[in-house]
LUMGUSE-509540 format. One record per atom (N, C-alpha, C, O, CB): residue number from 1; residue in one letter; x, y, z; atom name. Coordinates in steps of 0.2 Angstrom, whole numbers, plus 2048, in hexadecimal, padded with zeros to 3 digits. Each point is the difference from the previous one (the first is absolute). Glycine has a CB too. Layout:
N
+-----+--------+-----+-----+-----+-------+
| num | residu |  c1 |  c2 |  c3 | atome |
+-----+--------+-----+-----+-----+-------+
| NUM |      A |   X |   Y |   Z |    CA |
...
+-----+--------+-----+-----+-----+-------+
//
This chain:
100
+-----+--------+-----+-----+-----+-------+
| num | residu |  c1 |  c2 |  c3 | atome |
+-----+--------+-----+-----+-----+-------+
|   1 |      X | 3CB | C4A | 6D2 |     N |
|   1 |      X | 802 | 802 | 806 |    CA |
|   1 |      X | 807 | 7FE | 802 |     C |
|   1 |      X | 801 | 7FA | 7FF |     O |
|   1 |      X | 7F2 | 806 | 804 |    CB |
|   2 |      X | 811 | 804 | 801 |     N |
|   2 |      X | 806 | 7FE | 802 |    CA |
|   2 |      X | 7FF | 7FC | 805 |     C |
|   2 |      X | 7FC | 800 | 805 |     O |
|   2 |      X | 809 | 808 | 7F8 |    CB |
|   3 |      X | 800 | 7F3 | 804 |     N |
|   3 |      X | 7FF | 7FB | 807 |    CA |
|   3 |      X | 809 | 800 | 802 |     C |
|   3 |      X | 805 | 801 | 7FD |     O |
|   3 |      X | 7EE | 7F5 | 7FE |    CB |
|   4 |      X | 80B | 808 | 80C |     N |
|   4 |      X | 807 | 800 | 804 |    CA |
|   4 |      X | 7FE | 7FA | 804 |     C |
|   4 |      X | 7FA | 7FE | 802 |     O |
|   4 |      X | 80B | 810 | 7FE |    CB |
|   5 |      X | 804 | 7EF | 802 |     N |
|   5 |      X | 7FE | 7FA | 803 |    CA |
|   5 |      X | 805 | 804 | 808 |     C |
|   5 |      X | 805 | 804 | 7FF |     O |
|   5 |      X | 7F9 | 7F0 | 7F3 |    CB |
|   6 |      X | 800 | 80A | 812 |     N |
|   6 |      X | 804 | 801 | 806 |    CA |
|   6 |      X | 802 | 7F7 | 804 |     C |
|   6 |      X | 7FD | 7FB | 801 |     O |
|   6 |      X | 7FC | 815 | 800 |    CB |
|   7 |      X | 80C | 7F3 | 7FF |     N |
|   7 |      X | 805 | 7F9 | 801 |    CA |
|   7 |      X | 803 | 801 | 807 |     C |
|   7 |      X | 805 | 804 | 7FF |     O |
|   7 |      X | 7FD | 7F9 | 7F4 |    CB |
|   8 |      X | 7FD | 801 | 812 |     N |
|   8 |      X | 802 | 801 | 809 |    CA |
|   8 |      X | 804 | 7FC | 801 |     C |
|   8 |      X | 7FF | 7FB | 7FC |     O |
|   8 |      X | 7F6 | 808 | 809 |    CB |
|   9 |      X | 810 | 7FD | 7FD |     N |
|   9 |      X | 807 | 7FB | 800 |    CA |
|   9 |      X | 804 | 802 | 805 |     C |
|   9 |      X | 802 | 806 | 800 |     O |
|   9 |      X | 7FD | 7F8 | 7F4 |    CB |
|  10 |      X | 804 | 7FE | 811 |     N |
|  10 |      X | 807 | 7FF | 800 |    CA |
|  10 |      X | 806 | 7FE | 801 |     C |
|  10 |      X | 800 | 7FA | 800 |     O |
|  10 |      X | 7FA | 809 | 801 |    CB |
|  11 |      X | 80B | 800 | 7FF |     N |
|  11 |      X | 807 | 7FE | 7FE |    CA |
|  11 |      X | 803 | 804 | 803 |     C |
|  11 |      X | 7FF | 806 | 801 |     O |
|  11 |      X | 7FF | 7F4 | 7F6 |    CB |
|  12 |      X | 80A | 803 | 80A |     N |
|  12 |      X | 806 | 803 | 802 |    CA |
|  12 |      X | 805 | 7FF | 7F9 |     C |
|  12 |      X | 806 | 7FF | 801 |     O |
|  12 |      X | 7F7 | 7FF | 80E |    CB |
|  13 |      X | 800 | 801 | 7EC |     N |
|  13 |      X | 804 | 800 | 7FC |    CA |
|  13 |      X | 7FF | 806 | 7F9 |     C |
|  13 |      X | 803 | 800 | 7FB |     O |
|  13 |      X | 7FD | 7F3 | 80B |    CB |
|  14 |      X | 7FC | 810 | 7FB |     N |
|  14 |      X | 7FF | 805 | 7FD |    CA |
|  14 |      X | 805 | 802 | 7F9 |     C |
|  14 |      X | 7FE | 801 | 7FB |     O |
|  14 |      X | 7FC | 801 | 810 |    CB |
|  15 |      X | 80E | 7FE | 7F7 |     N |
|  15 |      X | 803 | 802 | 7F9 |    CA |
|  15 |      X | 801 | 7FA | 7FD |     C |
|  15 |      X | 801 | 800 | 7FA |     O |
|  15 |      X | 806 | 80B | 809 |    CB |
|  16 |      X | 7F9 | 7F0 | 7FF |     N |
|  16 |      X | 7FE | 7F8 | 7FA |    CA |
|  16 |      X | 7FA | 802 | 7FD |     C |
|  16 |      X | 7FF | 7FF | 7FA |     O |
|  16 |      X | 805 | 7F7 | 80D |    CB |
|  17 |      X | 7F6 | 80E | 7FF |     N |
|  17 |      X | 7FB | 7FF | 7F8 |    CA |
|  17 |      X | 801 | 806 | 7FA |     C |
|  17 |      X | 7FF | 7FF | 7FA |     O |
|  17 |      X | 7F6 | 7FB | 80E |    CB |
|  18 |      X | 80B | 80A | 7FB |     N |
|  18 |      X | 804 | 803 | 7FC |    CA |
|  18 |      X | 804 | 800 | 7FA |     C |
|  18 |      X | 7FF | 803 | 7FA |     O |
|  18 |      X | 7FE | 7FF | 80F |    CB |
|  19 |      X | 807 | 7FB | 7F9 |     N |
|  19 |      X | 804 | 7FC | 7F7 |    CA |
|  19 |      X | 7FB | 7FC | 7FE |     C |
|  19 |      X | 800 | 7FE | 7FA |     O |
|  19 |      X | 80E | 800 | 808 |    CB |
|  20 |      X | 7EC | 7FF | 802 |     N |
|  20 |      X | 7FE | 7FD | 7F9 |    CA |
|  20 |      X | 7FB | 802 | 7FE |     C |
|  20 |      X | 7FD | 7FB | 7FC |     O |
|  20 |      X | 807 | 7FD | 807 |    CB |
|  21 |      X | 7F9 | 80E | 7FD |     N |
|  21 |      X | 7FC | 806 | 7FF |    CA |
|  21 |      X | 805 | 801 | 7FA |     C |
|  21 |      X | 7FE | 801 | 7FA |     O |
|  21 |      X | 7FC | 805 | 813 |    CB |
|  22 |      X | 80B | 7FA | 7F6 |     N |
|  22 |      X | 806 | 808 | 7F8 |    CA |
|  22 |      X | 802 | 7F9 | 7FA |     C |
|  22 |      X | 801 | 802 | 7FA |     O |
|  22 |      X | 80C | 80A | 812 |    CB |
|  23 |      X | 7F3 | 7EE | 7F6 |     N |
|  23 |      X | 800 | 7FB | 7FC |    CA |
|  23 |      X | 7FD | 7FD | 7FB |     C |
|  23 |      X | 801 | 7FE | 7FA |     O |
|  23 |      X | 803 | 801 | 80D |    CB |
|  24 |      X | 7F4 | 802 | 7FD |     N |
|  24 |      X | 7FA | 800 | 7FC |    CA |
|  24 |      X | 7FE | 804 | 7FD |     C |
|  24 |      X | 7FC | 7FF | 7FB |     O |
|  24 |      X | 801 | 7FC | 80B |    CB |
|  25 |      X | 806 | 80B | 7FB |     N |
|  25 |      X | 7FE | 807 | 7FC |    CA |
|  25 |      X | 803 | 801 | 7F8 |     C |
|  25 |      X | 7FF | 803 | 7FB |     O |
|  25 |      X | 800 | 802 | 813 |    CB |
|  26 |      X | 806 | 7F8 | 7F4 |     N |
|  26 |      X | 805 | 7FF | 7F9 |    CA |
|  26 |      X | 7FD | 7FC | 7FB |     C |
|  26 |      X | 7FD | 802 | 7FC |     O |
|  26 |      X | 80F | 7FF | 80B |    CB |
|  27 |      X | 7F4 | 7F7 | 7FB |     N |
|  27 |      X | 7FC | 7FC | 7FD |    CA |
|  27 |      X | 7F8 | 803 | 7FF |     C |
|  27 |      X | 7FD | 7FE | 7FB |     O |
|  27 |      X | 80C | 7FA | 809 |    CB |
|  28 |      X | 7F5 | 80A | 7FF |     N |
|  28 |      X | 7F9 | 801 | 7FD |    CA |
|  28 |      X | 801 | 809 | 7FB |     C |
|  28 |      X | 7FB | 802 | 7FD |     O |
|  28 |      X | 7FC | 7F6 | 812 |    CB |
|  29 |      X | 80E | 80C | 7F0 |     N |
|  29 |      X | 801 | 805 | 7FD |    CA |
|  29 |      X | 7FC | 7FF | 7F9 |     C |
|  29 |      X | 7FF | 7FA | 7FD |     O |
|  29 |      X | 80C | 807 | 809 |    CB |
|  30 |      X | 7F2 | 805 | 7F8 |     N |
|  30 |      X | 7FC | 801 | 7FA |    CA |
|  30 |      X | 7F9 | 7FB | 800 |     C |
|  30 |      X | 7FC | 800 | 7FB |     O |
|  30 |      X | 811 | 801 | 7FE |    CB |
|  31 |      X | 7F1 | 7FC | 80B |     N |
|  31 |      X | 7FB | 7FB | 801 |    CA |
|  31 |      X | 7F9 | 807 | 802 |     C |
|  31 |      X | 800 | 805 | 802 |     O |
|  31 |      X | 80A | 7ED | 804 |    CB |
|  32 |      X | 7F0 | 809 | 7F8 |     N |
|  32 |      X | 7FC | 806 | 801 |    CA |
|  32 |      X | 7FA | 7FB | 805 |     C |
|  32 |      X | 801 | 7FA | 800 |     O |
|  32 |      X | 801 | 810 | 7F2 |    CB |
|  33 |      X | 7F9 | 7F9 | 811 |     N |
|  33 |      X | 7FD | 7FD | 803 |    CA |
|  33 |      X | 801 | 7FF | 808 |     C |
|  33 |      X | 7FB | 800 | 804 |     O |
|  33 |      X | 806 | 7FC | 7F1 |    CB |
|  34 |      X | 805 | 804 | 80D |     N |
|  34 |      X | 802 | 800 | 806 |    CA |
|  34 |      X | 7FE | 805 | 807 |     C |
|  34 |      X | 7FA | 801 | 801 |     O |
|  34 |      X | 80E | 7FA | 7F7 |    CB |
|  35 |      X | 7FD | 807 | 80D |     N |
|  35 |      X | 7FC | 804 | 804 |    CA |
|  35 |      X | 803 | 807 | 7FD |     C |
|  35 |      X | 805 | 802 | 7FD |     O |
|  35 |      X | 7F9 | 7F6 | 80E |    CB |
|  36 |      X | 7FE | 80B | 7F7 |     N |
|  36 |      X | 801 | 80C | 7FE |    CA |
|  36 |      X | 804 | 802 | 807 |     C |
|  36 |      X | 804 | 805 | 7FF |     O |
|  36 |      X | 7ED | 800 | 7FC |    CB |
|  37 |      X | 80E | 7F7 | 80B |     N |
|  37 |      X | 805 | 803 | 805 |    CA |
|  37 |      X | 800 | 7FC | 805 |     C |
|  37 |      X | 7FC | 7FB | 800 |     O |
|  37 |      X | 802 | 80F | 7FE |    CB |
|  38 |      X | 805 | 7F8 | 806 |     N |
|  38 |      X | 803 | 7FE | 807 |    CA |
|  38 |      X | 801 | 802 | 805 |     C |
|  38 |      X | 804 | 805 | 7FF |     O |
|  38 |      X | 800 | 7F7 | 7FC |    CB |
|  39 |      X | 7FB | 804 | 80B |     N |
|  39 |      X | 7FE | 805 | 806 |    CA |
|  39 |      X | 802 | 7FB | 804 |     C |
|  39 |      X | 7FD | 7FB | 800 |     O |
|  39 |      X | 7F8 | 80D | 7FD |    CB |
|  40 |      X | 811 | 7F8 | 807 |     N |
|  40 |      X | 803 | 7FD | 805 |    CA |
|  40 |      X | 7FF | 803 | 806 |     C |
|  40 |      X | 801 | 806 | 7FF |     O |
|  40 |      X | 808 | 7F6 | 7FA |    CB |
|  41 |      X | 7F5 | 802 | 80C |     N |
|  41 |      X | 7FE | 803 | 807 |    CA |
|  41 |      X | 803 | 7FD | 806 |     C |
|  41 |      X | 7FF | 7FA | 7FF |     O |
|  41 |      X | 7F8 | 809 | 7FC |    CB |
|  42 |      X | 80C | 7FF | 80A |     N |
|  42 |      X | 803 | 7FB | 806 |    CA |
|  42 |      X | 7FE | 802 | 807 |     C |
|  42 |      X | 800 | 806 | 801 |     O |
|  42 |      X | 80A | 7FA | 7F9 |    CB |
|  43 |      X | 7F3 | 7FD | 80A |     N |
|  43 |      X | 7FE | 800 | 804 |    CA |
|  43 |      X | 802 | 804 | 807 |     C |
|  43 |      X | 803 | 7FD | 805 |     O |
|  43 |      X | 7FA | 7F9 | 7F4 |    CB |
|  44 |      X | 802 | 810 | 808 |     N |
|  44 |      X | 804 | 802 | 808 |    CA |
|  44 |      X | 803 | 7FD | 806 |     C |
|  44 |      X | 804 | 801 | 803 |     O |
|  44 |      X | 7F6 | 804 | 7FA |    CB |
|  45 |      X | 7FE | 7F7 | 802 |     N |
|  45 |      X | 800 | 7FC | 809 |    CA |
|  45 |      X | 801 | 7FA | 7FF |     C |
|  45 |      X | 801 | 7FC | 804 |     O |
|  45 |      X | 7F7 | 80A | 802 |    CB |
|  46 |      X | 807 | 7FB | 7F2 |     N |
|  46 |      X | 806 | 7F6 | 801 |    CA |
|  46 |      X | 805 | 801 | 7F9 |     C |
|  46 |      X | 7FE | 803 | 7FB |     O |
|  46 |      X | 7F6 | 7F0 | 80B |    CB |
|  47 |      X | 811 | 80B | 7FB |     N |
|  47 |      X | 806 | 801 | 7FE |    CA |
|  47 |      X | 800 | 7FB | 7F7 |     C |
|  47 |      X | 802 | 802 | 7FB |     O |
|  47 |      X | 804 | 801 | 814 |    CB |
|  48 |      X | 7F7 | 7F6 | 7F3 |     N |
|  48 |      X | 800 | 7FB | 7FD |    CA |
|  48 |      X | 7FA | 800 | 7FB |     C |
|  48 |      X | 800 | 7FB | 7FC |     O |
|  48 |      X | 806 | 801 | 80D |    CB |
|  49 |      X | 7F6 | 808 | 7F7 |     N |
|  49 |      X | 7FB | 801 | 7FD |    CA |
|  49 |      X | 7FE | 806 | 7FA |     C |
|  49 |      X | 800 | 806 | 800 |     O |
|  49 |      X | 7FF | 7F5 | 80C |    CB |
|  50 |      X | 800 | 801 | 7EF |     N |
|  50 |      X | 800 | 805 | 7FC |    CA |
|  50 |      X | 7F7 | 7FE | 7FA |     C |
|  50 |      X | 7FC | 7FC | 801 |     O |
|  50 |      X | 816 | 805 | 800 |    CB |
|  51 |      X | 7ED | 806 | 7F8 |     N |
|  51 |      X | 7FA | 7FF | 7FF |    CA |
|  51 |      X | 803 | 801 | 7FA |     C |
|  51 |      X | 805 | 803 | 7FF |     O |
|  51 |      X | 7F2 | 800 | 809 |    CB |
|  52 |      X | 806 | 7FA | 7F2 |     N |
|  52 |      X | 805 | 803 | 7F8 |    CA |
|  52 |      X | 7F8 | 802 | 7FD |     C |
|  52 |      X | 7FA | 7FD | 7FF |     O |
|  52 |      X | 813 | 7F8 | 7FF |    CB |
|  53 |      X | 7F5 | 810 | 801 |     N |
|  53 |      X | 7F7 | 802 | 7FB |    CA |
|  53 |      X | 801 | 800 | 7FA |     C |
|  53 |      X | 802 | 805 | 7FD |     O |
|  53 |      X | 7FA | 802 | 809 |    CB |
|  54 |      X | 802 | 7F1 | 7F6 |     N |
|  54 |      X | 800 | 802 | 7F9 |    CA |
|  54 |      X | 7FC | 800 | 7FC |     C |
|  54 |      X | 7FA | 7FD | 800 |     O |
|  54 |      X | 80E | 7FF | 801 |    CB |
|  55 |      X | 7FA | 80B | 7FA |     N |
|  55 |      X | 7FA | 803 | 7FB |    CA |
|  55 |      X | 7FF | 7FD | 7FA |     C |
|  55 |      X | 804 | 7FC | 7FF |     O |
|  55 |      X | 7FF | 80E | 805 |    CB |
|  56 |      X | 7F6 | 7F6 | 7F6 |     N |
|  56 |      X | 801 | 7FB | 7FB |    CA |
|  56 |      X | 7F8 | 805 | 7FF |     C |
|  56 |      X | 7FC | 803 | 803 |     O |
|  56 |      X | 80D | 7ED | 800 |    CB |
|  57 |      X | 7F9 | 810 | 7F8 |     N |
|  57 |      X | 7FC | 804 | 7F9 |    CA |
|  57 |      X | 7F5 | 7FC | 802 |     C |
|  57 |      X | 7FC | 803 | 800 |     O |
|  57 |      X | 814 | 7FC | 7F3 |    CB |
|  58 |      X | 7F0 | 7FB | 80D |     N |
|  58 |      X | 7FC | 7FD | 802 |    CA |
|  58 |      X | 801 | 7FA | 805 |     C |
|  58 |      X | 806 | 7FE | 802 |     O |
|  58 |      X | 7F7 | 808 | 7F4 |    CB |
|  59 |      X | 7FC | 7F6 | 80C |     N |
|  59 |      X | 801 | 7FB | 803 |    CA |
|  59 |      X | 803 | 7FC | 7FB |     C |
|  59 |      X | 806 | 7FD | 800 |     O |
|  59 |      X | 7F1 | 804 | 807 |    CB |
|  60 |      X | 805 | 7FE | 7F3 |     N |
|  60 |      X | 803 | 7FB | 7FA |    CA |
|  60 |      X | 805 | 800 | 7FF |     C |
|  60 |      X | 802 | 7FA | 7FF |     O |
|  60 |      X | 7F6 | 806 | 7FC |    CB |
|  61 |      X | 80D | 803 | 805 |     N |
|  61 |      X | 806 | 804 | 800 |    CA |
|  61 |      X | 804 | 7FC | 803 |     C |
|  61 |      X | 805 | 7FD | 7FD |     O |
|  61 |      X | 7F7 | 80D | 803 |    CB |
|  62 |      X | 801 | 7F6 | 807 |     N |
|  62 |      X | 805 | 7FE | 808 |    CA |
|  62 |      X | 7FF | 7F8 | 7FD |     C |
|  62 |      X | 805 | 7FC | 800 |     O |
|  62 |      X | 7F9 | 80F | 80D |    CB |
|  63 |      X | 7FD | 7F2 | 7F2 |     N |
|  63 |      X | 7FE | 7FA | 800 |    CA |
|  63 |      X | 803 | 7FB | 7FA |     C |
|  63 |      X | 800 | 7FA | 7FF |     O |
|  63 |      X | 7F7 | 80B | 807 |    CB |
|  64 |      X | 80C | 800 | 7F5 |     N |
|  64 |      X | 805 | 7FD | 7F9 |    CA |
|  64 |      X | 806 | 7FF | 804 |     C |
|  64 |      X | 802 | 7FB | 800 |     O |
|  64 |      X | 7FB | 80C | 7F4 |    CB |
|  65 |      X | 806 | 7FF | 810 |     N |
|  65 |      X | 806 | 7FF | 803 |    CA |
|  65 |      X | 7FF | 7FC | 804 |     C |
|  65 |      X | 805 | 7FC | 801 |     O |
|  65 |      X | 7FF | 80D | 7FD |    CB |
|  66 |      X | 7F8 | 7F5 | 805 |     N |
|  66 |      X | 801 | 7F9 | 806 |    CA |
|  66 |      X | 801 | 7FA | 7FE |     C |
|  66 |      X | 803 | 7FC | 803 |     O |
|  66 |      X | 7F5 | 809 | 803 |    CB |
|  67 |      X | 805 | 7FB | 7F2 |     N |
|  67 |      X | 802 | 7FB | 7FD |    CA |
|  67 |      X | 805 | 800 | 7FD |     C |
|  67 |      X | 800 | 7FA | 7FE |     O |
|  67 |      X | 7F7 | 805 | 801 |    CB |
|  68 |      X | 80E | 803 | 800 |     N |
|  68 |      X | 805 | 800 | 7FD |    CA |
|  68 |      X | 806 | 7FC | 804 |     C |
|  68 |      X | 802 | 802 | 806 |     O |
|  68 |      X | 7FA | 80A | 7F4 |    CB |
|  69 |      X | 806 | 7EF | 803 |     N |
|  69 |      X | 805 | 7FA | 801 |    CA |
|  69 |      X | 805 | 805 | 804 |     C |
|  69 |      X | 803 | 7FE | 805 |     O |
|  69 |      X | 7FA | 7F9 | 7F0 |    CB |
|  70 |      X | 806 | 812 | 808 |     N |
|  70 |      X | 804 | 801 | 803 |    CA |
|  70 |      X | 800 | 806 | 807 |     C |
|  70 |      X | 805 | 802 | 803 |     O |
|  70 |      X | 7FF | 7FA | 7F0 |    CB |
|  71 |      X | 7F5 | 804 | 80F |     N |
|  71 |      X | 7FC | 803 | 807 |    CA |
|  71 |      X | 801 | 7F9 | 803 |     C |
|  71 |      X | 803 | 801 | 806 |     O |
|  71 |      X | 7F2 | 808 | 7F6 |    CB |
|  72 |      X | 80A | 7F3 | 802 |     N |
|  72 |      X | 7FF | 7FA | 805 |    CA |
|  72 |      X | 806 | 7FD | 804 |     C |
|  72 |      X | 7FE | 7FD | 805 |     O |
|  72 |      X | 7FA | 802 | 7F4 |    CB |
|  73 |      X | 80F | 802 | 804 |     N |
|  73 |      X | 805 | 7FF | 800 |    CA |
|  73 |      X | 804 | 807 | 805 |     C |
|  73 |      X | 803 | 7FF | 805 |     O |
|  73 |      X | 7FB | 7F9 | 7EE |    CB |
|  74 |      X | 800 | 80E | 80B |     N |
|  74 |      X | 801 | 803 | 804 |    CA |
|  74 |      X | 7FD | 803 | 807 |     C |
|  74 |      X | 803 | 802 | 804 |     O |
|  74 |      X | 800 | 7FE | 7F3 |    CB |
|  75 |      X | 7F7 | 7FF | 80A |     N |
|  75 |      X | 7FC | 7FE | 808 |    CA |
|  75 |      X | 803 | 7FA | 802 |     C |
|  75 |      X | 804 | 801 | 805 |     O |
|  75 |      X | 7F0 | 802 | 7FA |    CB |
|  76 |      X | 80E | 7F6 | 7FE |     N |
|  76 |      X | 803 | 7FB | 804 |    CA |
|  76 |      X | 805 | 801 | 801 |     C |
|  76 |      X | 803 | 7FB | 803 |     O |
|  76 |      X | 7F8 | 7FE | 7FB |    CB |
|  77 |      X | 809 | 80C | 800 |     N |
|  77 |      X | 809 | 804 | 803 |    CA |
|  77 |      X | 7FD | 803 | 807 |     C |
|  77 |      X | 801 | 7FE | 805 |     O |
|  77 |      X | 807 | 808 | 7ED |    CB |
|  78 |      X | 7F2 | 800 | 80C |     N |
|  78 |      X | 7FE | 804 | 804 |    CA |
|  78 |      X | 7FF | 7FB | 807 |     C |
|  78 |      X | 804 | 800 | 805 |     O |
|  78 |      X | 7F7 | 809 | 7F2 |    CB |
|  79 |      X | 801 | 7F5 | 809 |     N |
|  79 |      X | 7FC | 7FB | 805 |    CA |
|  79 |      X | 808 | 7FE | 804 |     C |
|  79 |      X | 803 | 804 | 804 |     O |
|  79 |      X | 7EF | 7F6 | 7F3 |    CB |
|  80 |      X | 810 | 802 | 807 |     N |
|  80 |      X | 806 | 7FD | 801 |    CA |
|  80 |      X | 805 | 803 | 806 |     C |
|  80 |      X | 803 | 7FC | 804 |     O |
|  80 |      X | 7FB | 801 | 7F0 |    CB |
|  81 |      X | 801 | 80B | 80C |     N |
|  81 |      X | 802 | 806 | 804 |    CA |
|  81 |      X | 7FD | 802 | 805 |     C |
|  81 |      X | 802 | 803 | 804 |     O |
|  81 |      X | 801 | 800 | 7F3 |    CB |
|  82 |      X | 7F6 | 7FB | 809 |     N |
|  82 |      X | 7FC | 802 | 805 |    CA |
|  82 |      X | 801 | 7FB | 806 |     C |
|  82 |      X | 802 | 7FB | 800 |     O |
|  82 |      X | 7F5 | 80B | 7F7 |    CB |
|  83 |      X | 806 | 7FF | 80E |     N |
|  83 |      X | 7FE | 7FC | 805 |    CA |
|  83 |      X | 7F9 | 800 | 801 |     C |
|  83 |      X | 7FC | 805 | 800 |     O |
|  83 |      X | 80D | 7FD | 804 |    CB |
|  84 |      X | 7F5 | 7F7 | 7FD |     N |
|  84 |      X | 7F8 | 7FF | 800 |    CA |
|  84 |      X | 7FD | 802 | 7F9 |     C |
|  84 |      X | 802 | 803 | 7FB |     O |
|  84 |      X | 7FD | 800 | 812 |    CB |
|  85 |      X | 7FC | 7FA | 7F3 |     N |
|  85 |      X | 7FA | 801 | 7FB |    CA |
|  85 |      X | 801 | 809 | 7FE |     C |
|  85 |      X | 801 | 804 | 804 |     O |
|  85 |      X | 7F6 | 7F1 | 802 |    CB |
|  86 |      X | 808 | 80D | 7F3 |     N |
|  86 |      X | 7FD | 806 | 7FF |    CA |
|  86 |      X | 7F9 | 800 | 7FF |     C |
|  86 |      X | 7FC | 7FC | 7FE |     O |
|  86 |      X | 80D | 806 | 7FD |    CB |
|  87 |      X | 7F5 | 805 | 805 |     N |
|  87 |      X | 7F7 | 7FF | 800 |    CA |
|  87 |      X | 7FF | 804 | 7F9 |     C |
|  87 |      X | 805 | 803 | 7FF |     O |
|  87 |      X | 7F7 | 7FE | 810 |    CB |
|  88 |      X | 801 | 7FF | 7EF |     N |
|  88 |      X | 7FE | 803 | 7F9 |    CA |
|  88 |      X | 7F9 | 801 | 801 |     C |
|  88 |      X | 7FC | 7FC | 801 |     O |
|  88 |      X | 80E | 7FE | 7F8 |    CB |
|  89 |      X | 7F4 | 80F | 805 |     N |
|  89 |      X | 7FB | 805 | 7FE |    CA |
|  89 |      X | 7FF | 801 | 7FA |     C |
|  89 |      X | 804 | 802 | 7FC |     O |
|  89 |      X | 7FD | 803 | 80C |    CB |
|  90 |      X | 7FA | 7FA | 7F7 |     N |
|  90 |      X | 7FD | 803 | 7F8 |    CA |
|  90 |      X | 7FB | 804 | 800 |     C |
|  90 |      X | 7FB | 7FF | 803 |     O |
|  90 |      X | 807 | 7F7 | 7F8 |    CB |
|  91 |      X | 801 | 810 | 803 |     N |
|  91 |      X | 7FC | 806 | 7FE |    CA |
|  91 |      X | 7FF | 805 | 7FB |     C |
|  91 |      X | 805 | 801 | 7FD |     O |
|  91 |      X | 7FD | 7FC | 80B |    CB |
|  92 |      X | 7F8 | 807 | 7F7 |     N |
|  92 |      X | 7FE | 802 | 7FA |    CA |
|  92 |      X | 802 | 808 | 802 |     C |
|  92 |      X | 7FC | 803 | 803 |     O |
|  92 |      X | 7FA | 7F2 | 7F9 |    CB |
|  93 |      X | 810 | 80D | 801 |     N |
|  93 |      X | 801 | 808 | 800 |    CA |
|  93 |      X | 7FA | 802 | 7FF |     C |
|  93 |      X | 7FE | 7FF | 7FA |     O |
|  93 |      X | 80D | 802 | 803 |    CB |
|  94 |      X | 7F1 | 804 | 806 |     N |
|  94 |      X | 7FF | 806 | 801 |    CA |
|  94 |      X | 7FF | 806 | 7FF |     C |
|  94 |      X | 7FB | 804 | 7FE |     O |
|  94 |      X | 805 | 7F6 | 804 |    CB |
|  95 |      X | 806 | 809 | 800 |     N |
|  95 |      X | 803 | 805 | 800 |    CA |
|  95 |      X | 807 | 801 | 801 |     C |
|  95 |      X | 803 | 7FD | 803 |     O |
|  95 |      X | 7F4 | 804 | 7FF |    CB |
|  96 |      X | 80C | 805 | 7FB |     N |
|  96 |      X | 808 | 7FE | 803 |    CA |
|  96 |      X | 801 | 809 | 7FE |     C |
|  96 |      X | 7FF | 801 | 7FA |     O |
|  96 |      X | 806 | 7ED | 803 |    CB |
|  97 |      X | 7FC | 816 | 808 |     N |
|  97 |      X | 803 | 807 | 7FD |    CA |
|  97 |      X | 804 | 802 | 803 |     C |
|  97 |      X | 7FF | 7FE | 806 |     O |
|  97 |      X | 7FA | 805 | 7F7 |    CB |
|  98 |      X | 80C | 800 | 801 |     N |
|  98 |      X | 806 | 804 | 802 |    CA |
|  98 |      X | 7FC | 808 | 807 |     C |
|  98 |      X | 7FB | 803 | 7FF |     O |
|  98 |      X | 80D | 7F9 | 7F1 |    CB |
|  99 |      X | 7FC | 803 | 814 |     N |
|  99 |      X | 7FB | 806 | 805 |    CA |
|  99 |      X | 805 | 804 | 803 |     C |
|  99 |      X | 801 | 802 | 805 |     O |
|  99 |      X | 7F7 | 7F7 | 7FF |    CB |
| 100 |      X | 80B | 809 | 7F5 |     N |
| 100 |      X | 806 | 806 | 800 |    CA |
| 100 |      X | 7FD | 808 | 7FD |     C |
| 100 |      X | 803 | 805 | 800 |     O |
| 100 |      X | 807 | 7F1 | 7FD |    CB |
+-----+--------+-----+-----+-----+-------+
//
């Protein structure tokens, strides 16, 4: 079953995390295991507020990558950018269809 993690966060720093999203992405290139997608969301009524939806083939999946020395290294960039605590959801996709 697919699982996604939703990660609630804010920051006013957003194109820093960004490079380190495009930094990690290079270095983790060709790597299997990791996440299938990314769903960035920004908050209307608060500016500072954002949701990142990330996708991953399974739980077990998300849970190799949590472990990986170079996930770890990249949340403590991320973290570093935020303001306050992030909250983190774990959830078991269900469904997901195109409604075109």
């Amino acid at each position: 079953m697919r699982f996604v993690q939703i990660i609630d966060f804010e920051t006013e720093r957003l194109d820093e995390m960004e490079q380190v999203f495009e930094e990690a992405g290079r270095r983790l290139a060709g790597r299997t295991g990791g996440p299938t997608h990314r769903i960035l969301l920004k908050d209307r009524d608060n500016p500072r507020r954002y949701l990142a939806l990330i996708e991953f083939e399974s739980h077990d999946e998300a849970m190799r990558n949590s472990d990986d020395p170079e996930t770890s290294r990249m949340a403590e960039q991320l973290g570093a950018l935020c303001i306050g605590d992030r909250v983190y959801t774990n959830c078991d996709l269900l469904d997901a269809s195109e409604l075109t």
